[in-house]
Structure formats: structure tokens, C-alpha cells
N, C-alpha and C positions, 0 to 999 in steps of 0.2 A: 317244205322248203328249208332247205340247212345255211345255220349262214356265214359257216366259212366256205359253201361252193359259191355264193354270190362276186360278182367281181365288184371293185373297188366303188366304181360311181355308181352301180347299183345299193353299193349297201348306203352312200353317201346321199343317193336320193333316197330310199327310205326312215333316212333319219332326218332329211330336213323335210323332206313332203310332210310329216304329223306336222312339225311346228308351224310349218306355213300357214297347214291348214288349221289348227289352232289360233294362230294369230289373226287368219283373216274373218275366221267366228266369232275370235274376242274383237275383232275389229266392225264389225255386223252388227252384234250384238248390244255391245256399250258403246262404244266409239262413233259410229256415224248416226245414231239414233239422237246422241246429243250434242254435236257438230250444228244442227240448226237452233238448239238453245243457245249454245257460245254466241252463236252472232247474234243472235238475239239480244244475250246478255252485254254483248261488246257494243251494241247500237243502243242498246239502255243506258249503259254505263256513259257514253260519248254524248249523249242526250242531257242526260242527269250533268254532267260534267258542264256543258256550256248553260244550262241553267244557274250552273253554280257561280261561274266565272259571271253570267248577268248579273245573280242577285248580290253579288259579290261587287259588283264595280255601280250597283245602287246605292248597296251600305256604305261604298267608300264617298258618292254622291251626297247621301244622306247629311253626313257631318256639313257637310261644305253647302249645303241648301239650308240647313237649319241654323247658320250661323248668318247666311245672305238674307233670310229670313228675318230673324232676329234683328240685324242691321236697318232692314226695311220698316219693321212695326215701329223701331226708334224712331226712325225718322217720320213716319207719319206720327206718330206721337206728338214728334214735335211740328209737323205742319198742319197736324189737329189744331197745336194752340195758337197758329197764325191764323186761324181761321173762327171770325168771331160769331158766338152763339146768334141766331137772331135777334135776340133781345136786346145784343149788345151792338148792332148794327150803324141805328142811327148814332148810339155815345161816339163811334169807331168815327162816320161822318161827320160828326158835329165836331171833333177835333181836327181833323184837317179845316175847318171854317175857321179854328181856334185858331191855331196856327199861323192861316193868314193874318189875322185880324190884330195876334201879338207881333207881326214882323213888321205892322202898316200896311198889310193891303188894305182895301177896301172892297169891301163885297159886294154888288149890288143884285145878283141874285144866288136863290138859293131853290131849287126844282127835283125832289126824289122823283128816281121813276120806278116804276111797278118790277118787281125784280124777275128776273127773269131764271129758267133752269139752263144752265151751263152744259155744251155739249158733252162735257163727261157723262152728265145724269146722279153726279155725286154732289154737286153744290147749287146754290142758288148764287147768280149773280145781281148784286143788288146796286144800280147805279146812283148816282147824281148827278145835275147838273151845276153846272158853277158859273157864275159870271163874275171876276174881278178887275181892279185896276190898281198899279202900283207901279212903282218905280224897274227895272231892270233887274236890277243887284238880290229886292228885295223876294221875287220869282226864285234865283238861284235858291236864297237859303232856306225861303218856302217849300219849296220840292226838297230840299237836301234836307230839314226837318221830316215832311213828310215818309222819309224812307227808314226815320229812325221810329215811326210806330212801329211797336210789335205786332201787327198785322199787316194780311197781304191785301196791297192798296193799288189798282193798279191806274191810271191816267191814259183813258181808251181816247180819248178825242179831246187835240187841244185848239184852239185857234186862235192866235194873237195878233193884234193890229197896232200901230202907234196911235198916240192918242192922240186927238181933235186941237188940243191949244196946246200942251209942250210936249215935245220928242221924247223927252226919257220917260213919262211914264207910258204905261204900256197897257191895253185892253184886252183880258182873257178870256175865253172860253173854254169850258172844259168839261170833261165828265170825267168823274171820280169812281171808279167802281171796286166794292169789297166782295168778301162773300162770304157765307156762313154752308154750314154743312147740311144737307139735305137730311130732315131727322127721319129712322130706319121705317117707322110707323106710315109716313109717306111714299118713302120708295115701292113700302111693299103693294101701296094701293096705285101707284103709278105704274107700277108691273103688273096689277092686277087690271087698269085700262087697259094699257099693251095686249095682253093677252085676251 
């Protein structure tokens, strides 16, 4: 075959039919064999990526938890030391009697009761009973003393009547209750009834 007798689109298909067919071998051979890695790689890459954007918007989490954190332990710190050891319980009680006792109440009873576990499971509530009598006024600065102990004090049940021969003084009832912290050595046997 000579090939200046060929005509024109003959000799023009000859010279693109190799490359075609070259291309479509190179295309065969490297090309579609690793077309299903690519997306492979493109569904790993898109994967790995929105892992990163998670752990990524963790860490930025992270600061902002560990300073909420921080903020928290403070502040139980400090509601730790509103909260009086057992030992320190009945002193905690017997000043609120004080208290009455320097404003002019008069106390005519005084009744601890068996303390009780608070529905947190973190404190023991430890009550009293109170029975006083005094004047009006002298109630006000009673309680308004009592709220400057540095512990939490709280007045679960009060009941007041006038009194018997003159009006202004007044007859209380009350129950005074503190707490102290449930020590860890307990909880863990109180979790170990539970269970």
C-alpha cells in the first residue's frame, strides 16, 4: 500500500485510528483500573475531613468546658465550706439557739432529730426542733442573724401563734435544718447496698 495513492480521509484515519487506539489502552490500562481508587480515595478523604471538622469543633468545645469546669469546682469549693463537717454540726445548731438566746428569745425546747440522707445522695440532712417565744421584732433580727452564719441553714417548718397573756409576744415552732457532706467511704457502701 503506497501512501500517496491513499485519499485524503483515508490517510487522516490512519493516523488518528493508532492514537485512538493507544489512548483507549492507555485509558484501559492505567486509567480505569484506578478510577475506582480515586473514589475511593475521594470517600476517604470526605470522611477523614468531617472527622476533622468534629474533632476540631471538640477542641474548640474543649477550652470552653474546662473553664465551665473550673468555674464549677470553685464554686463547689465554696459550697463545700457552707457545708459543716459532721463534727461540726451540732456547734452549727447550738448557735442558732445562741443567737436566739442573745436577741431575748427564750427557748423552751430544744429536740435533734436522727438526720436524715438528702435526695441528692450527697448530703446528710440533719434537723432540729425548736420551740421559742419572744417578742415580734425580736424574730426579724433572729432569722436576719441567722442568715449571716457561714453555713447553709435552712427553716423547713415554722409555726407561730400569739401568745396566751400579751399580743406582741409571739410562740414558735420550728425546725432548723443543716447539712454536712456524706463522707466518700460511705457512699461507696451505700452504692454497694444499692447494688
Amino acid at each position: 500500500m503506497d501512501w500517496d495513492s491513499l485519499t485524503k480521509t483515508k490517510k487522516i484515519l490512519l493516523m488518528v485510528i493508532p492514537c485512538l487506539i493507544m489512548f483507549f489502552l492507555f485509558g484501559s490500562i492505567y486509567i480505569l483500573p484506578n478510577m475506582d481508587n480515586i473514589d475511593k480515595l475521594k470517600k476517604e478523604k470526605n470522611s477523614l475531613k468531617e472527622e476533622i471538622d468534629k474533632a476540631n469543633m471538640i477542641v474548640a468545645r474543649y477550652e470552653e468546658l474546662k473553664i465551665l469546669n473550673e468555674q464549677l469546682r470553685k464554686k463547689m469549693e465554696i459550697l463545700t465550706t457552707l457545708l459543716p463537717k459532721e463534727t461540726e454540726v451540732s456547734d452549727v445548731l447550738k448557735k442558732v439557739s445562741e443567737i436566739g438566746l442573745q436577741k431575748g428569745l427564750v427557748i423552751t425546747s430544744w429536740k435533734p432529730k436522727d438526720k436524715k440522707i438528702h435526695s441528692s445522695n450527697e448530703v446528710y440532712e440533719i434537723p432540729v426542733e425548736v420551740t421559742m417565744h419572744g417578742r415580734y421584732h425580736i424574730f426579724g433580727i433572729f432569722f436576719a442573724d441567722i442568715t449571716r452564719i457561714e453555713r447553709i441553714i435552712n427553716i423547713k417548718k415554722m409555726e407561730i401563734k400569739k401568745g396566751d397573756k400579751e399580743p406582741t409576744i409571739l410562740n414558735m415552732n420550728l425546725t432548723a435544718v443543716t447539712y454536712s457532706l456524706i463522707p466518700e467511704e460511705e457512699k461507696k457502701k451505700m452504692q454497694q447496698k444499692k447494688n
